[in-house]
C-alpha positions in Angstrom: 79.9 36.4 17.7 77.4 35.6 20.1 76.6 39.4 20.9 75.6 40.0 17.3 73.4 36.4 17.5 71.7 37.4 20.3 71.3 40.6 18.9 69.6 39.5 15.6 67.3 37.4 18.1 66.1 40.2 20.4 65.7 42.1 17.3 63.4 39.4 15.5 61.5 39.0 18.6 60.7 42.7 18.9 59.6 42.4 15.6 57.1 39.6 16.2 56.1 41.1 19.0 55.2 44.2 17.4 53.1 42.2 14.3 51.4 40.5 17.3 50.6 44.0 19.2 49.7 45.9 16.0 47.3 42.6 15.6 45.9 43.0 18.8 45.4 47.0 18.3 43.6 45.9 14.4 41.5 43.0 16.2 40.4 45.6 19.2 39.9 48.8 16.5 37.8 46.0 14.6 35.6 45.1 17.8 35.1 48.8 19.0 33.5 49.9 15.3 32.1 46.7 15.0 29.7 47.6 18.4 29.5 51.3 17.7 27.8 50.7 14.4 25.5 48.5 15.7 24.7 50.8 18.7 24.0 53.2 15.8 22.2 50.9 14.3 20.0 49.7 16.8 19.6 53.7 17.8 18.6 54.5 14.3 15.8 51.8 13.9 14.7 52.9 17.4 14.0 56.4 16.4 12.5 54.8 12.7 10.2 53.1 14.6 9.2 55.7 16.9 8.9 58.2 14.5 7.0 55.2 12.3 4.2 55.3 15.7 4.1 59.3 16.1 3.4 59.2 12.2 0.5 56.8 12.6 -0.7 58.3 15.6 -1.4 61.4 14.3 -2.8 60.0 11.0 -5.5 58.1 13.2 -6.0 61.4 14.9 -6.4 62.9 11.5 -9.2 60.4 10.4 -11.0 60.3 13.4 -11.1 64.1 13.6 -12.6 64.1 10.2 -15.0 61.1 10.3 -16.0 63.7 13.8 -16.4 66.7 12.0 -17.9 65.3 8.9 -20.9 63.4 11.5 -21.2 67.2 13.1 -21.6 68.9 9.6 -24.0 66.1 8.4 -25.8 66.8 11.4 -26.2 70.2 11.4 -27.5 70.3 7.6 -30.3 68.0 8.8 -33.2 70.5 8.9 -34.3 68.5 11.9 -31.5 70.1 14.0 -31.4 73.6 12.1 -32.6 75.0 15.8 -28.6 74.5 16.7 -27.3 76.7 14.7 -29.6 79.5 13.6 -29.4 83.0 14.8 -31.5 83.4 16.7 -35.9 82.8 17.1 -37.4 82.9 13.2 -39.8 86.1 13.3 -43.3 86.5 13.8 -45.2 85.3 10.8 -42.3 83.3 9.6 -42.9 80.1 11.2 -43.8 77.8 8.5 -41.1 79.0 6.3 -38.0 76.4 5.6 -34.4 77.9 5.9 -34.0 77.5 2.2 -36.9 79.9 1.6 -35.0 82.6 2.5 -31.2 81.6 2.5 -30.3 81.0 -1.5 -27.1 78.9 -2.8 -24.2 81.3 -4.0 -23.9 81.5 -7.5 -20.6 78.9 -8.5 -19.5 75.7 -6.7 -16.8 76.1 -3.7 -13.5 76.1 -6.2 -15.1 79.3 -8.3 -16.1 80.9 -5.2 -12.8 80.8 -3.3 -11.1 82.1 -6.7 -13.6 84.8 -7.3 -12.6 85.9 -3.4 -9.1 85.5 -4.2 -9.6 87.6 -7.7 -11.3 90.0 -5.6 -8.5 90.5 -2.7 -6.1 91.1 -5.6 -8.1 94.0 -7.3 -9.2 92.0 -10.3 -12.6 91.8 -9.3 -15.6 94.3 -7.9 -17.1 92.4 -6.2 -17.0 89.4 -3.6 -18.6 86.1 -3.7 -20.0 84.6 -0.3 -19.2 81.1 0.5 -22.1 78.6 0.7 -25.0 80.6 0.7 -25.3 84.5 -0.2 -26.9 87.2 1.8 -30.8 87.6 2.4 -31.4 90.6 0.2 -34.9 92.8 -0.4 -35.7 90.3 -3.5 -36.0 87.6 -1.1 -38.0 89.4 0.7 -40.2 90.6 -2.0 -40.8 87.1 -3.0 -43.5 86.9 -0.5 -44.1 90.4 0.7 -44.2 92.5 -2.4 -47.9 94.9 -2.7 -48.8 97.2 -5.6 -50.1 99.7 -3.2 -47.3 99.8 -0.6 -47.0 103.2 0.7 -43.5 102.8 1.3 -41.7 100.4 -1.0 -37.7 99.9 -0.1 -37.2 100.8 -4.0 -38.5 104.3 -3.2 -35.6 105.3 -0.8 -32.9 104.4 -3.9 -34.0 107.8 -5.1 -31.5 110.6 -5.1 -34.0 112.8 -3.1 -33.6 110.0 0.3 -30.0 110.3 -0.2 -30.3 111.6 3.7 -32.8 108.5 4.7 -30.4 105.9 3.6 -27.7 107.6 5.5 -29.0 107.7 8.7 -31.5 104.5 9.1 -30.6 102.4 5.6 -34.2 103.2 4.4 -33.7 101.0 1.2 -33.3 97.7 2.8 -36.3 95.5 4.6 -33.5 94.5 7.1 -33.2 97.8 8.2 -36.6 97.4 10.4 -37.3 94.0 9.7 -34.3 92.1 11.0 -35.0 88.3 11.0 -33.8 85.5 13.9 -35.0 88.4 16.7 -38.0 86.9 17.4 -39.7 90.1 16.7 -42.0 91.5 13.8 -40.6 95.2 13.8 -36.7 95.7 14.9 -36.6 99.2 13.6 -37.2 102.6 16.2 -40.3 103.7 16.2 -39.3 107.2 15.4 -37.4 106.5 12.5 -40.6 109.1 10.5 -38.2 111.9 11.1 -35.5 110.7 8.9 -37.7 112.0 6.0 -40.9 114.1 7.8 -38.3 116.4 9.9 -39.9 119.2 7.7 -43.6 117.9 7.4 -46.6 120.7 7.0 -50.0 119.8 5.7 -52.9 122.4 4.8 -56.1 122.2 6.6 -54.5 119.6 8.7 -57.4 117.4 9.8 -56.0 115.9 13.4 -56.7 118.0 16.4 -52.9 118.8 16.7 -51.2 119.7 13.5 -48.4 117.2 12.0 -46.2 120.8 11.9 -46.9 121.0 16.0 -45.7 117.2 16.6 -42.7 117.2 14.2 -41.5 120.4 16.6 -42.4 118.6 19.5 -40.2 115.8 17.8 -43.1 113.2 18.9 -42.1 111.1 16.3 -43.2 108.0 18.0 -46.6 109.4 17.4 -46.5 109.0 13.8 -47.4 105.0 14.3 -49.9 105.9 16.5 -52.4 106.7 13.6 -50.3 105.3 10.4 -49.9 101.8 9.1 -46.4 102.1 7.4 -46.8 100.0 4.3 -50.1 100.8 4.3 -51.5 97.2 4.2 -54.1 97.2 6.9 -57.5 98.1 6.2 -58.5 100.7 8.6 -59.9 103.9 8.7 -57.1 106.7 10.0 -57.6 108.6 13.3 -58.3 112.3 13.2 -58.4 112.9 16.9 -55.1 112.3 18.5 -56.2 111.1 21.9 -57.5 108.4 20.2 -54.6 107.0 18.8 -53.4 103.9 19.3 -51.1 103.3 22.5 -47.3 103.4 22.5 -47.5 99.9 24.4 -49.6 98.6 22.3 -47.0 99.0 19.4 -44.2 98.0 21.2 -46.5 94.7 22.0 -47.2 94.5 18.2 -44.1 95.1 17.0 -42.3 92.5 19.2 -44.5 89.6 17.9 -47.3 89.6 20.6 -50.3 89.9 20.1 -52.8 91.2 16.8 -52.5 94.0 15.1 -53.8 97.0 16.6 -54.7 98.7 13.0 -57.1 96.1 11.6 -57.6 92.7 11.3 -57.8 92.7 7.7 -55.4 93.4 5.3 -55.3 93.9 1.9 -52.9 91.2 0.6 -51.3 88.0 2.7 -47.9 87.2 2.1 -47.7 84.6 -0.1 -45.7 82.3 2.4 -44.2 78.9 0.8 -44.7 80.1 -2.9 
């Protein structure tokens, strides 16, 4: 009798004890998660705000960049500060001139001229657009250089016959010998007569030594010696060729220094600034 009371009591306290331990095990599992979710928490706003600051950062770096490199552009459109980026020294002659005398606007605004370049890339177009401003061609050129009587005009050389010219020196183009930003009047070689003259025989050849004799002596250099190219110089040319004019005194000319040792009269001025 007592055995089986004693029993039922160990029995009931097990019992309790085990609802108090499974209480304790709840109340501890509670407590652990309870702190690991805040440490998760806490963790989570930690990296929010950091990556909130790396975000800013890099925005300000943004907007000061571009508040930099808008003051740089701004700057270097001023025509006051064109010096910084031009090409090099304007060209004898060229001095008074503005850069948009010679360097014209692109046809379109930016959004038409990046499509037409992307049209062109995929094969739907002939031809490319530049961006901003478009290359210095022979009309620009012509604007203030063109003569009625020019011995050699560039529109010549587009003839099928100087097929060989435009080849070898680009005969057609006023770049060709009259590269600007050098500093320079002439750029081109002085013996560039034989891309045309290789072939050259004159009857009753009035110089002292026949064109036929030079050409085969390939004296080419000698041509400017006696000839004013475009033909603009009032002079009178030279029939004896020890009086021709000096190879150094070209080079001098032709680099910008000096007058011109043809004449110091021309037939037409360039009409600069019109």
């Amino acid at each position: 009798m007592h055995s089986r009371a004693g029993n039922k009591l160990a029995l009931r306290a097990r019992i309790q004890t085990g609802h108090s331990l499974r209480g304790h095990r709840f109340f501890r599992d509670f407590l652990f998660f309870r702190n690991l979710s805040n440490e998760i928490r806490f963790a989570v706003n930690k990296n929010a705000k950091r990556r909130a600051r790396a975000r800013y950062k890099i925005l300000a770096y943004y907007i000061v960049s571009g508040v930099v490199s808008l003051a740089c552009v701004l700057v270097l459109l001023h025509p006051d500060y064109a010096y910084l980026h031009v090409n090099g020294p304007i060209n004898t002659g060229h001095d008074e001139l503005a850069c948009d005398d010679c360097h014209k606007p692109e046809r379109g605004n930016l959004r038409q001229q990046l499509q037409a370049n992307v049209q062109y890339l995929l094969g739907n177009r002939a031809k490319s657009l530049a961006v901003g401003y478009r290359a210095v061609n022979n009309y620009d050129c012509l604007h203030c250089h063109h003569r009625p009587n020019d011995r050699h005009p560039v529109s010549r050389f587009f003839a099928p016959r100087f097929r060989e010219a435009r080849e070898r020196i680009e005969a057609q183009y006023c770049v060709s010998c009259h590269l600007e930003h050098t500093g320079g009047r002439v750029t081109g070689s002085m013996s560039y007569c034989n891309a045309c003259h290789e072939k050259i025989v004159l009857d009753n050849d009035p110089i002292t030594i026949s064109h036929r004799q030079l050409a085969r002596d390939e004296n080419w250099e000698s041509c400017l010696a006696c000839h004013d190219y475009h033909g603009n110089h009032k002079m009178e040319v030279k029939r004896d060729f020890d009086t021709r004019i000096t190879r150094q005194k070209l080079q001098e000319y032709f680099a910008g220094e000096g007058d011109s040792p043809y004449s110091t009269q021309k037939f037409h001025k360039a009409r600069v600034g019109s």
